[in-house]
N, C-alpha and C positions, 0 to 999 in steps of 0.2 A: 918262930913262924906265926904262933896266935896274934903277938904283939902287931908283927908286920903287917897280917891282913885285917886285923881292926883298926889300923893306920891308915890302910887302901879305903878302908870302908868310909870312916871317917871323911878322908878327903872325898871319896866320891861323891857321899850324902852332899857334903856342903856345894857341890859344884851341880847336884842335879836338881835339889826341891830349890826354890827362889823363895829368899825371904818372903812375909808374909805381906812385907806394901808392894811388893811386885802384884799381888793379885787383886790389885783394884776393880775387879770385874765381880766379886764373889764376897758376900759376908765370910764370919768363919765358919757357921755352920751350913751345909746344905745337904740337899737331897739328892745321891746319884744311885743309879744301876744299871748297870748294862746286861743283864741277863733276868734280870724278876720283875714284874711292873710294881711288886713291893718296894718300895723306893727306901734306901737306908740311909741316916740320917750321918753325915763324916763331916769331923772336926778336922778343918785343914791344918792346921796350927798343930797336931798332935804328933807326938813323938815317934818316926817309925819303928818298928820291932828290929834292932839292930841283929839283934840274933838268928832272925832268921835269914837277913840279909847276908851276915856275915857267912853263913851258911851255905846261900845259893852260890856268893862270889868263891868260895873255896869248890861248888861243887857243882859247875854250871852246867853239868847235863842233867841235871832234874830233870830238863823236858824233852819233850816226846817230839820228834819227829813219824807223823802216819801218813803211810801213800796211799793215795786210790787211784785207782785206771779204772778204762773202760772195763777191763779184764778183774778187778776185783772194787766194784763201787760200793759195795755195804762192809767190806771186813781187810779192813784198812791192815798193812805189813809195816813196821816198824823200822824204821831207820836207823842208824847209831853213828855218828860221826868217828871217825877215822876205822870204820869198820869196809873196809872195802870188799871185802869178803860177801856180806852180808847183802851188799852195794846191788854187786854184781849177780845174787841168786834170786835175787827179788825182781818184781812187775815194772823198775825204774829203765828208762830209755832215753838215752841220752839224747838221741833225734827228735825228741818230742820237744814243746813248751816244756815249762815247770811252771807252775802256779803256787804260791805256797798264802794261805791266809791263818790270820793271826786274830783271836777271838780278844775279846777286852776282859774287864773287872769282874771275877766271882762267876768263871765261868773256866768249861773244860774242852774232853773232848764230843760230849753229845749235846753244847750248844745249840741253838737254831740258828746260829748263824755259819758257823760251821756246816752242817747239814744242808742248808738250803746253796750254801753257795757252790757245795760242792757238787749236789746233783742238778744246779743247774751249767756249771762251766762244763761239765761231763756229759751231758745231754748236747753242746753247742761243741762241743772241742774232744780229740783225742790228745789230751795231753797228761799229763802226770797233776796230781794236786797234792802238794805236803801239808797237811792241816798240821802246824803247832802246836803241839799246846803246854800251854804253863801254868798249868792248873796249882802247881805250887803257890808261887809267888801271886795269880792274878786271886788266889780265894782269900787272902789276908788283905788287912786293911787298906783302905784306899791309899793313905800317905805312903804306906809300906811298899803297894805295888808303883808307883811314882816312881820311890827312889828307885826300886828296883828294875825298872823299866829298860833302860840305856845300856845294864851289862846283858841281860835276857838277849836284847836285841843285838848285841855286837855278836855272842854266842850265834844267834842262827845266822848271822853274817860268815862267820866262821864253817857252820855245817856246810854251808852253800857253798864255800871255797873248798873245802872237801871233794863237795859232789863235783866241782869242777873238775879239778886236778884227777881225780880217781874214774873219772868218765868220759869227761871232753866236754861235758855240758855248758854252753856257753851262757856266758852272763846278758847275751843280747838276746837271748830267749826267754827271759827270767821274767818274772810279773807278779811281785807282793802284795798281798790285801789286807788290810790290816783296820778292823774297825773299834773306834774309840781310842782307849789306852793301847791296843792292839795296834793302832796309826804307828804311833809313834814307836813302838818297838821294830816295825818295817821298817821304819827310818832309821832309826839306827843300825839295822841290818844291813841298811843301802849305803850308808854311809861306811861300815867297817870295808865294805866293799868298792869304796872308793867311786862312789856316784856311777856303777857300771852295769847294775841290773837296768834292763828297757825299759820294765814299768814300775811305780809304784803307785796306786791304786788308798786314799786315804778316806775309809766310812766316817764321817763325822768326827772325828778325832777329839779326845776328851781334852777342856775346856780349864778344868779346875787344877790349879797350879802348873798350867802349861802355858800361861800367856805368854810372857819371857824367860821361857826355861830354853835354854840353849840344845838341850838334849830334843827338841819334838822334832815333829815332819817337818824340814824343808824340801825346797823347790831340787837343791844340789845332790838330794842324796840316791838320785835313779835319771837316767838319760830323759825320763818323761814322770814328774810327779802330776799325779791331778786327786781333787779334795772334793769330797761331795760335801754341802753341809745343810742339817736340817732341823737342829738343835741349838744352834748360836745366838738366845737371845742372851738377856739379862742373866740372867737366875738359870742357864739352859747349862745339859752337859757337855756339848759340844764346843768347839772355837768358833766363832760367829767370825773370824778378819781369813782375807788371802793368805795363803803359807805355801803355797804351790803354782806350779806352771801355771794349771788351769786349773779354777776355783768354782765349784758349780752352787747355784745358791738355789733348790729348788723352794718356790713357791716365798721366794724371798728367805730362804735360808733360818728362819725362825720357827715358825711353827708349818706343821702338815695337816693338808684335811683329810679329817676321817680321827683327828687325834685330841683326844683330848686331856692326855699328859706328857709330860715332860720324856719321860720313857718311850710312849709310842712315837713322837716326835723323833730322838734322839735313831732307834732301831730303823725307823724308814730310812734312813742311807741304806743298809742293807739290804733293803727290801728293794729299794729303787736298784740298786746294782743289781742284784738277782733278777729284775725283769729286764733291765737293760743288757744282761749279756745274751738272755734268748730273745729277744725282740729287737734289740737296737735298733728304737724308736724316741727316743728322749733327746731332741732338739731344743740347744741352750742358745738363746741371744745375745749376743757381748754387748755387756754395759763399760760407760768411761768412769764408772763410779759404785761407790756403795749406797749413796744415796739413788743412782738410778736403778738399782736393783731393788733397794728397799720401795720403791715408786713404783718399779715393774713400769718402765719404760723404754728400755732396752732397745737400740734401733742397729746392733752392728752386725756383724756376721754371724752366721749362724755354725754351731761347732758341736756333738752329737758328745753327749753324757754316758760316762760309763763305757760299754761292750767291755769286749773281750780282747780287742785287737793289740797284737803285742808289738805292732810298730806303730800305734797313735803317737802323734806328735801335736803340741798347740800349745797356746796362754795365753790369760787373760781372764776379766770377771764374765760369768754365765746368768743369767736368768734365764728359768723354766717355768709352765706350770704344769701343773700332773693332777690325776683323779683321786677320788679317795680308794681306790679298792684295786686288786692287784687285777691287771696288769699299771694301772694308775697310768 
């Protein structure tokens, strides 16, 4: 049995990181983080921890599924997949949305990103929020969480068909948030579910070893993907290209004002979705190009950034501009 799933691991690794000239976007060394503005310094080229890998893959419920409702917004109840029991004594309602958000790299369950997004969808919505978390796999190395990324995310693909089948909860109420490496493990959750949740929702989506990794956020794996991006220059931690429905480039999608690192850059997706689901006030202009977006001259329709609405439908490039200071 060891042999077999160091086999599975094996083939996985090689099918999820992309060799090293795929990432012509990125030296080998750079600077990312998605939870400390202490920026850490990750060698993409480096060996992931197969052990721990091999680990999660034999033991995928490491992570945590926490609900909150209106009914209990500070001390979140525990979910367990194929636990129906459990399902059904708990604050989860099948008539309601589901929201489930997915934090990125070196980070848990009392993120700020977590936290903020859940008191603000909870303040605009009565519906359910399942904050993941992965705090196993996203506090070890960068390359390690990479690999690791695609089964995490087929895993709460699987919770979610659970929650279906044991409640009735439909997949057209469904709406994933998932920011950085966090993106991409909703996409793969949307994908295990066969492009069936309504929305999926992508915070800046991490950048390094995800240019052509088959496993990230596409447009296929939710009835409605859309990508905010505000970290995608050069050297940036986010994917700076389209990968979704609708692609929103605020203030040119490279750097944010009020920022003057790479970090604060990177976390304003977050920060912009959080004010955009209480305000939905963030008006995107469709560009025919990325060149007219990077010019910020943008003349096509006009298409609202962010909310909350769990029948948004659209596509296409956005241009924005926003403030420095929340509400921005």
């Amino acid at each position: 049995m060891k042999t077999l799933l160091y086999l599975c691991l094996v083939g996985f690794t090689a099918t999820t990181v992309p060799l090293k000239h795929d990432e012509v976007n990125y030296p080998r060394f750079v600077k990312l983080s998605d939870n400390d503005d202490v920026m850490q310094t990750v060698d993409l080229e480096e060996q992931p921890d197969t052990t721990l890998l091999e680990d999660i893959y034999r033991n995928p419920d490491n992570n945590r599924y926490l609900l909150y409702t209106r009914d209990n917004p500070l001390a979140p109840q525990t979910l367990q997949i194929n636990n129906t029991f459990g399902v059904f004594f708990s604050k989860f309602h099948a008539w309601k949305p589901t929201v489930v958000i997915a934090h990125g790299w070196l980070s848990d369950q009392n993120t700020e990103v977590n936290i903020a997004l859940t008191d603000a969808i909870l303040r605009k919505s009565n519906v359910n929020v399942i904050v993941m978390e992965w705090r196993r796999l996203a506090l070890s190395s960068y390359v390690t969480a990479v690999t690791g990324v695609p089964a995490v995310g087929r895993r709460l693909g699987q919770f979610l068909e659970f929650l279906h089948r044991a409640t009735g909860a439909p997949f057209e109420s469904m709406h994933l948030i998932g920011y950085s490496l966090g993106a991409h493990l909703v996409g793969n959750a949307g994908r295990e579910l066969g492009g069936r949740v309504a929305r999926i929702t992508g915070l800046d989506p991490a950048g390094p070893l995800w240019n052509l990794n088959s496993n990230r956020l596409r447009s296929s794996d939710g009835i409605y993907v859309e990508v905010i991006h505000t970290d995608g220059g050069v050297l940036g931690q986010g994917i700076g290209s389209a990968i979704a429905d609708a692609d929103f480039f605020p203030n040119g999608g490279v750097s944010q004002p009020g920022c003057l690192t790479s970090f604060c850059h990177h976390k304003r997706a977050w920060e912009l979705f959080a004010s955009s689901v209480t305000y939905d006030h963030f008006l995107g202009r469709e560009c025919s190009s990325m060149l007219q977006v990077s010019l910020n001259i943008c003349h096509g329709k006009i298409f609202k950034m962010g909310n909350g609405d769990i029948r948004k439908r659209g596509s296409g490039l956005y241009r924005l501009n926003t403030g420095r200071r929340y509400p921005f």
